[in-house]
C-alpha positions in Angstrom: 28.2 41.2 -34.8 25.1 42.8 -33.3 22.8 41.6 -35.4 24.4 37.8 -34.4 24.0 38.8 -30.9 20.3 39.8 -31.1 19.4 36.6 -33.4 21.3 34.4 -30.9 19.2 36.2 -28.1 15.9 35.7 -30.0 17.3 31.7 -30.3 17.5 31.2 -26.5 14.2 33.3 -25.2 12.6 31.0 -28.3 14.2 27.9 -26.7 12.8 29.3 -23.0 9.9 30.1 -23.8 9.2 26.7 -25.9 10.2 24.7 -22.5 8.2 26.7 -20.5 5.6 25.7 -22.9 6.6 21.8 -22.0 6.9 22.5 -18.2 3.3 24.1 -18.3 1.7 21.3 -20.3 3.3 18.4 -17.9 1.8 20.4 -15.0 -1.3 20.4 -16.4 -1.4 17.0 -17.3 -0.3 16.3 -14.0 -3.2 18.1 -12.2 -5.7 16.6 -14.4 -4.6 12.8 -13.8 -4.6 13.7 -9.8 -8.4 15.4 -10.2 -8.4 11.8 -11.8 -7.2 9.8 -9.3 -9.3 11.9 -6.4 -12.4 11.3 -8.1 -11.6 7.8 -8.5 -10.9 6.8 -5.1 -14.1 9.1 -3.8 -16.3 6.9 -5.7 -14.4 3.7 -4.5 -14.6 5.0 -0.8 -18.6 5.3 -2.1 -18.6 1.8 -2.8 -16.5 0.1 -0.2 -17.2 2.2 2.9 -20.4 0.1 3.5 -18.9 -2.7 5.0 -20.2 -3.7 8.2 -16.6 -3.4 9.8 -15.7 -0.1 8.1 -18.3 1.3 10.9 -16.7 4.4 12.5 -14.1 3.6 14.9 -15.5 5.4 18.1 -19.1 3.9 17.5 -19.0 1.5 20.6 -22.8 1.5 22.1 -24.3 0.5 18.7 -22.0 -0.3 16.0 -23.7 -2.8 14.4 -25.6 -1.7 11.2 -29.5 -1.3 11.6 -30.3 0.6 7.8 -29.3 -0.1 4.4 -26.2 1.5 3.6 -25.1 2.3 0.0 -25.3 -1.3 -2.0 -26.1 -3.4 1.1 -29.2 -4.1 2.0 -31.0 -3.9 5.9 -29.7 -6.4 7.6 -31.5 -9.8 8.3 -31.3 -12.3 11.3 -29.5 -14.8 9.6 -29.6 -18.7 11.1 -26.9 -20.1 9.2 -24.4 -18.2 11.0 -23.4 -20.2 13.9 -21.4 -20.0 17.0 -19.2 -22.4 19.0 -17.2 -22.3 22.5 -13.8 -23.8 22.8 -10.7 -23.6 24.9 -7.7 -21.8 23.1 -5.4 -24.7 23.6 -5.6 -28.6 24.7 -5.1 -28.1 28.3 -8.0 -25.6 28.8 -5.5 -23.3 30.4 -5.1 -19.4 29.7 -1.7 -19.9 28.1 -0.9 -19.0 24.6 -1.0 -21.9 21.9 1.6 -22.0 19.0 -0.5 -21.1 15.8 -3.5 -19.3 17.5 -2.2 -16.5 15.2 -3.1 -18.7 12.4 -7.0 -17.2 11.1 -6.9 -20.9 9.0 -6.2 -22.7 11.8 -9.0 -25.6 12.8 -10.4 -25.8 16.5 -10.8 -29.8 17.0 -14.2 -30.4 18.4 -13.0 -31.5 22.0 -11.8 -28.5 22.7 -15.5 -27.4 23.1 -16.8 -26.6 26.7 -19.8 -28.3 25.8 -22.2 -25.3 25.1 -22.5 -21.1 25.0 -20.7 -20.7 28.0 -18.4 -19.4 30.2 -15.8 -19.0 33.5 -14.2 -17.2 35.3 -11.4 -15.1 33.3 -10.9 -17.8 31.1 -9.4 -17.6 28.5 -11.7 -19.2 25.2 -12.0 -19.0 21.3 -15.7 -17.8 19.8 -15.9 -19.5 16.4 -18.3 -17.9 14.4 -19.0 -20.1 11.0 -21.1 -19.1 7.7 -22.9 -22.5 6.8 -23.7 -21.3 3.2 -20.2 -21.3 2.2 -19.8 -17.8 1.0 -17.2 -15.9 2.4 -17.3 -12.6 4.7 -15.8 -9.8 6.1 -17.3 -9.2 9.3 -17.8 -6.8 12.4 -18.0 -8.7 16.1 -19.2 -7.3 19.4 -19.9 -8.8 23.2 -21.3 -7.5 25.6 -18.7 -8.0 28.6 -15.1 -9.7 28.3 -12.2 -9.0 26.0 -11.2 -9.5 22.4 -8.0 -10.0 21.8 -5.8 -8.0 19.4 -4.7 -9.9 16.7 -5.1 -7.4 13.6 -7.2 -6.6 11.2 -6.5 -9.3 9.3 -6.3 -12.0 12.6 -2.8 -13.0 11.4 -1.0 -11.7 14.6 0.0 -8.5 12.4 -1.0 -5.6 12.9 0.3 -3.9 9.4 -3.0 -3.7 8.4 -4.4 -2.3 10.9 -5.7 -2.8 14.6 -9.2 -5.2 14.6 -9.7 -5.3 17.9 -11.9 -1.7 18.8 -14.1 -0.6 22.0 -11.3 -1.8 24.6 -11.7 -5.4 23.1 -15.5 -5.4 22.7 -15.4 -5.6 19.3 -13.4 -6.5 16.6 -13.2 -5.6 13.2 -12.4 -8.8 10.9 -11.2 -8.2 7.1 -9.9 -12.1 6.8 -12.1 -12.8 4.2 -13.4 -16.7 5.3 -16.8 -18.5 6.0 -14.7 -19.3 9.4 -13.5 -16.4 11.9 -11.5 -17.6 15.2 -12.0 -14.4 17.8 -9.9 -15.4 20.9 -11.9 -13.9 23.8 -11.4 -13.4 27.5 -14.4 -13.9 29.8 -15.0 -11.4 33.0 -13.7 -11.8 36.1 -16.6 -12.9 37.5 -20.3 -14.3 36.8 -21.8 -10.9 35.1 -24.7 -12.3 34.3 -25.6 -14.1 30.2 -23.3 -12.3 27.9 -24.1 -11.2 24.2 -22.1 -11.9 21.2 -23.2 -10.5 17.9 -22.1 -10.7 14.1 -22.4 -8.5 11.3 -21.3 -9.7 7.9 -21.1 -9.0 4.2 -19.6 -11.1 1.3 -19.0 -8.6 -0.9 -19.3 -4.7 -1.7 -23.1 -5.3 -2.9 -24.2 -8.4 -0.5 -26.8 -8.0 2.0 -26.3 -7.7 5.4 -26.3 -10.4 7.7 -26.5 -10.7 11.3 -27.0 -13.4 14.5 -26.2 -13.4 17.5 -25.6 -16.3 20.8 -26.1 -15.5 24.9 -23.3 -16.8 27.2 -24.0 -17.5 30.6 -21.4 -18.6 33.5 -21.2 -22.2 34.1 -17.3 -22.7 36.8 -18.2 -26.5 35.8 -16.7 -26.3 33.0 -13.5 -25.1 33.7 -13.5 -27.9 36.8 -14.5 -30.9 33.9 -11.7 -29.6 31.8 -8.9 -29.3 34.8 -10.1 -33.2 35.9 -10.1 -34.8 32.2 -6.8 -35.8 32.6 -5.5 -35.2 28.7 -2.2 -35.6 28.2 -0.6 -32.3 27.9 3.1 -30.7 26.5 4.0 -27.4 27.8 2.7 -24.4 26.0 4.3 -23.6 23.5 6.1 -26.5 22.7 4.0 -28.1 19.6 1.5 -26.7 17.6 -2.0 -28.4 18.0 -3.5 -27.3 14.9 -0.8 -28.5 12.5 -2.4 -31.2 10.1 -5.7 -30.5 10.9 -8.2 -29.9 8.0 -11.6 -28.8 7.9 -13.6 -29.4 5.0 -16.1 -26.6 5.3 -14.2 -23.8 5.6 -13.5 -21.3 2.7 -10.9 -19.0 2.8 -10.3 -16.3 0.3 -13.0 -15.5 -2.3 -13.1 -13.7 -5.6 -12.9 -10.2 -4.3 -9.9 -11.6 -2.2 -7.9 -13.1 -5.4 -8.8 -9.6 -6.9 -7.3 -7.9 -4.0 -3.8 -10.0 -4.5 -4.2 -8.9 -8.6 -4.5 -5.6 -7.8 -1.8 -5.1 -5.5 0.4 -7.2 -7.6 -0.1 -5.0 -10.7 0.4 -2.2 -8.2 4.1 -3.5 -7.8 4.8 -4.0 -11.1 3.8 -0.7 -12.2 5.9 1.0 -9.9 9.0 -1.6 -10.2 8.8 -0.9 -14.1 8.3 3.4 -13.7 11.2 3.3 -11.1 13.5 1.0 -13.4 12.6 2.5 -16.9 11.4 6.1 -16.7 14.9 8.0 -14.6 17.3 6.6 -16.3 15.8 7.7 -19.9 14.8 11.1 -18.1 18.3 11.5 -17.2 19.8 10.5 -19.9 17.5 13.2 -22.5 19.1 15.7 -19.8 22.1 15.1 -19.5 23.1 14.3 -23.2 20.3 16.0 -25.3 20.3 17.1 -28.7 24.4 14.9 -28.9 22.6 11.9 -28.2 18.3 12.1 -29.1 18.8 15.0 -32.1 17.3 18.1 -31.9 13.5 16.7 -30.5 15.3 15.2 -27.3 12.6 17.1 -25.6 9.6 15.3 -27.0 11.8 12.2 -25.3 11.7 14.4 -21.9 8.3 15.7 -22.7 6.4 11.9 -23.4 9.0 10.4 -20.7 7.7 12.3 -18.4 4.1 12.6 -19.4 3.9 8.6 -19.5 5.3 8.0 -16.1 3.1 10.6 -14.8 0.5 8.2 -15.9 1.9 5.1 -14.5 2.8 6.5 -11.6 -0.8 8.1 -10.7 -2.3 4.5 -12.2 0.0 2.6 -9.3 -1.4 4.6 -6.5 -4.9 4.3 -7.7 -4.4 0.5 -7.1 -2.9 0.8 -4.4 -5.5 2.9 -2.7 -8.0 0.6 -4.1 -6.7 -2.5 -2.9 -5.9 -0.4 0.8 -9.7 0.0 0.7 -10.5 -3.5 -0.2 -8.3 -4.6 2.9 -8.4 -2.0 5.1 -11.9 -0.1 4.6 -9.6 3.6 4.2 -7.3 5.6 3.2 -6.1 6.0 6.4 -2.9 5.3 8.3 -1.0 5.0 4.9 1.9 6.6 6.9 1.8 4.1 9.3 4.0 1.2 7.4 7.4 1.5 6.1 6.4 0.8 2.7 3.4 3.6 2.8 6.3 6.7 3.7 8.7 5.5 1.4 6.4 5.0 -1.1 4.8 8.6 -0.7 7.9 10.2 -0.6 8.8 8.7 -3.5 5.8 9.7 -5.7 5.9 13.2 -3.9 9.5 13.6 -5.1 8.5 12.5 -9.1 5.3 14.8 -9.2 7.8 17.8 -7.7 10.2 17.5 -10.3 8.2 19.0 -13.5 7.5 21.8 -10.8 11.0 22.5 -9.9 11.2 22.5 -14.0 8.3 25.1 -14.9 10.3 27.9 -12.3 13.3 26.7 -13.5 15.4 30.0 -14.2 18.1 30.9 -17.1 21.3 29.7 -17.7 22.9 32.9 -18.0 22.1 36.4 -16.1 20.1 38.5 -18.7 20.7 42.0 -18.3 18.2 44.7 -20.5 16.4 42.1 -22.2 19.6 40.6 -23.3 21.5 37.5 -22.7 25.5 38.0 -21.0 27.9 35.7 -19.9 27.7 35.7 -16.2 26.3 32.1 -14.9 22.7 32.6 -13.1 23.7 31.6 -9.1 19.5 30.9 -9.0 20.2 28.1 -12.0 23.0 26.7 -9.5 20.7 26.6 -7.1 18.1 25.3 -9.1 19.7 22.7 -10.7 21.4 21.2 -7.7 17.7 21.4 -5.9 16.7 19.2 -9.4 19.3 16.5 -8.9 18.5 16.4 -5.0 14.8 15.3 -5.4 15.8 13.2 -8.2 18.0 11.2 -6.0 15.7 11.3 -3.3 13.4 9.5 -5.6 15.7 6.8 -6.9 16.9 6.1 -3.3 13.5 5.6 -1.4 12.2 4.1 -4.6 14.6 1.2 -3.5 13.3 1.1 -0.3 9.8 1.3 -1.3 10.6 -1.4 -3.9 12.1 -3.7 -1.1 9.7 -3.3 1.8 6.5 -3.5 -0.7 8.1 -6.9 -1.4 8.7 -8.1 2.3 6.0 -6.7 4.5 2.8 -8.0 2.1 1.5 -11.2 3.4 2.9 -14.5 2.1 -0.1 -15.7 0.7 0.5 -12.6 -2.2 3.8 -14.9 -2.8 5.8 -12.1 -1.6 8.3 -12.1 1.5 11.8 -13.4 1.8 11.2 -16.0 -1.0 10.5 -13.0 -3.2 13.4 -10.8 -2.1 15.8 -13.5 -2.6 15.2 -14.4 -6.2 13.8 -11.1 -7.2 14.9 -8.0 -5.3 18.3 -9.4 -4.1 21.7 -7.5 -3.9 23.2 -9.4 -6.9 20.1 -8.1 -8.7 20.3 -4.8 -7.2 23.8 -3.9 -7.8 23.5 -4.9 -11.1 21.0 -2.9 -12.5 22.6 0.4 -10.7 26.0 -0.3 -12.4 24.3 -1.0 -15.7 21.8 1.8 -15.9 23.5 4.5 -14.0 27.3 3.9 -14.7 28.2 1.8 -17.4 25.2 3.4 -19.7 26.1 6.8 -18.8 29.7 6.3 -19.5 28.9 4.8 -23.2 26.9 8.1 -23.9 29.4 10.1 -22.5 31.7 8.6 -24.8 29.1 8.7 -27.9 28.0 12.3 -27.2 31.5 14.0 -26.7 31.9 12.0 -30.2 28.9 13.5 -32.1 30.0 16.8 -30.3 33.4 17.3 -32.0 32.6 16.3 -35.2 29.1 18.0 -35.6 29.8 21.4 -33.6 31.6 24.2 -34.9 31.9 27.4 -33.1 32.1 30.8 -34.8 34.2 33.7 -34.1 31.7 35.2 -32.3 30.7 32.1 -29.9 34.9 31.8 -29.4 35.2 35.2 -27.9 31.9 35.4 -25.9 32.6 32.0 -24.2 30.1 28.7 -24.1 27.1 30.2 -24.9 25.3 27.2 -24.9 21.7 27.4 -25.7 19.3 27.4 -22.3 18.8 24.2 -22.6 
């Protein structure tokens, strides 16, 4: 009976020390693709961060590029960047049109005030257009007046980010489009010719390209625009852009279609490691050697080793396409869809650490194994199941607001949560995967149980000694 004893002691600390083995291996792994995925974003920060609007926040006095930086080269006066005036609506008035939030929108010509110039507070759109047709990503200052705030990416949205810096004397733009609509309120007064410069890039290795256009104060034009006599509708009330179409403009480029790739293999590689990955993780723990044999922790071990990888290879691309758009890493805590989706990802990489400390079943006392149950394990193992719901529930979240707040033009939004990500859907693959599934094993392993285990005397009289598993 002793000699059982010590050889079923020997079994277990084996067994421990074998999945201390795994837990150490998945760490190390784990540290290894994060050194990965920090070295991989540094040199895409490298890349990226040279775009003309990516210039530091606070630089106000002189923001505008002067050097080569990284792959772009000095920038150059550039004559086919041109500038035009216009009224922001029909009536000439300071009132808000319906679809100025549109950055596709087309200004008709007779909206122009007939030159670079400007009035009293009014209340005017600077079009600034790329004749060579390439698209750009660009950085905009004046000199007196304000931008207005309509995001980063001049939807009205603000998601992405703020555009509009330098208490609306400049604005960042990262709508990629040979065509940028800046909506731009004039001084309170004649303060003398006013500046408005560009800076633009077409892409992470283009040179730079600059121009700039003088305002000066002309009241006549907001007196020829007041006696025109157009036919008006109160604001608001149509939209004077819809159905026009301008045959120059270029929205979108390559690097923006790569942008929408990127972010939508981002979503499926996170959709797929949230769907696939737990369930199989908890079902190797719960059911084990009854249901995957005896090298059910090669199952845990590659399970977890493989979403590790997806996992880290998701938030590469979506840092990479956060760069793209954004020009940072920063503010990833600002959106719904950024906190859920951290916490999510902070939850999966905690669990193989809450695995490696994981202590023993059983309260070991003189080197050898009793029967008393291990409170720490209790604790331990209720912390485990915690995180891993945790997980599974802001993974939903994530799942769902990834879905809804990305711009429509990625064909996501409502469209997509109603025939993808809806409750029927939803509901569905919860009962399947963790109720009905679970039960069948349940069922299957309490089979395989009775008719493959048998207990000897010794195991009888001691209790459960199940192995540390």
């Amino acid at each position: 009976m002793e000699l059982f004893v010590k050889m079923f002691n020997l079994e277990r600390r084996r067994r421990h020390q074998q999945q201390q083995r795994f837990h150490r291996c998945v760490l190390q792994k784990m540290l290894m693709t994060m050194l990965a995925f920090i070295v991989i974003n540094n040199k895409n920060n490298g890349v990226v961060h040279a775009h003309p609007y990516l210039i530091g926040d606070t630089q106000c006095t002189t923001p505008h590029p002067t050097t080569r930086r990284h792959a772009h080269g000095a920038p150059t006066e550039d004559a086919s960047i041109t500038f035009l005036v216009s009224w922001t609506n029909p009536e000439g008035s300071n009132a808000e049109a319906l679809g100025e939030n549109d950055p596709e929108r087309v200004i008709p010509e007779s909206w122009s005030v007939g030159g670079n110039k400007y009035c009293k507070s009014c209340r005017l759109t600077l079009t600034v257009r790329h004749t060579d047709q390439q698209t750009y990503k660009e950085l905009v200052t004046v000199s007196s007046g304000t931008l207005l705030e309509q995001g980063r990416n001049m939807d009205g949205q603000l998601n992405y980010g703020d555009g509009a810096k330098c208490s609306g004397k400049r604005y960042d733009a990262g709508f990629q489009s040979n065509v940028h609509h800046y909506i731009w309120t004039a001084p309170n007064g004649d303060v003398g010719p006013i500046t408005v410069k560009v800076t633009g890039a077409s892409g992470q290795t283009s040179q730079f390209k600059t121009n700039a256009v003088t305002l000066t104060y002309d009241e006549a034009i907001k007196e020829a625009v007041e006696n025109s006599q157009q036919p008006s509708a109160p604001p608001g009330a149509v939209n004077p852009f819809e159905g026009l179409t301008d045959d120059e403009a270029v929205h979108g480029s390559q690097g923006k279609s790569k942008s929408v790739r990127i972010i939508v293999a981002h979503g499926g590689i996170m959709l797929f490691s949230w769907m696939v990955f737990p369930p199989i993780l908890l079902y190797a723990g719960r059911f084990k050697e009854n249901i995957f044999g005896k090298h059910w922790y090669l199952v845990h071990k590659y399970t977890v080793t493989l979403m590790m990888l997806f996992v880290v290879t998701g938030l590469i691309l979506a840092n990479r396409y956060r760069i793209d758009t954004l020009g940072r890493l920063k503010g990833i805590m600002r959106s719904r869809h950024g906190i859920a989706g951290s916490v999510t990802a902070f939850c999966w990489f905690v669990q193989p650490v809450l695995g490696y400390f994981r202590p023993p079943k059983f309260l070991e006392v003189g080197g050898g194994a009793t029967t008393t149950p291990n409170l720490k394990r209790t604790v331990w193992m209720w912390m485990h199941r915690s995180v891993a719901l945790a997980s599974v529930l802001f993974s939903i979240f994530a799942v769902r607001t990834g879905l809804k707040d990305h711009d429509p033009e990625m064909t996501f939004g409502e469209e997509a949560i109603e025939e993808i990500w809806n409750l029927n859907f939803f509901i569905t693959y919860v009962v399947l995967a963790y109720i009905c599934i679970p039960i069948l094993l349940e069922i299957l392993s309490r089979k395989r149980g009775k008719s493959t285990r048998q207990y000897s005397h010794m195991e009888l009289e001691m209790g459960d000694l199940e192995v540390d598993t």
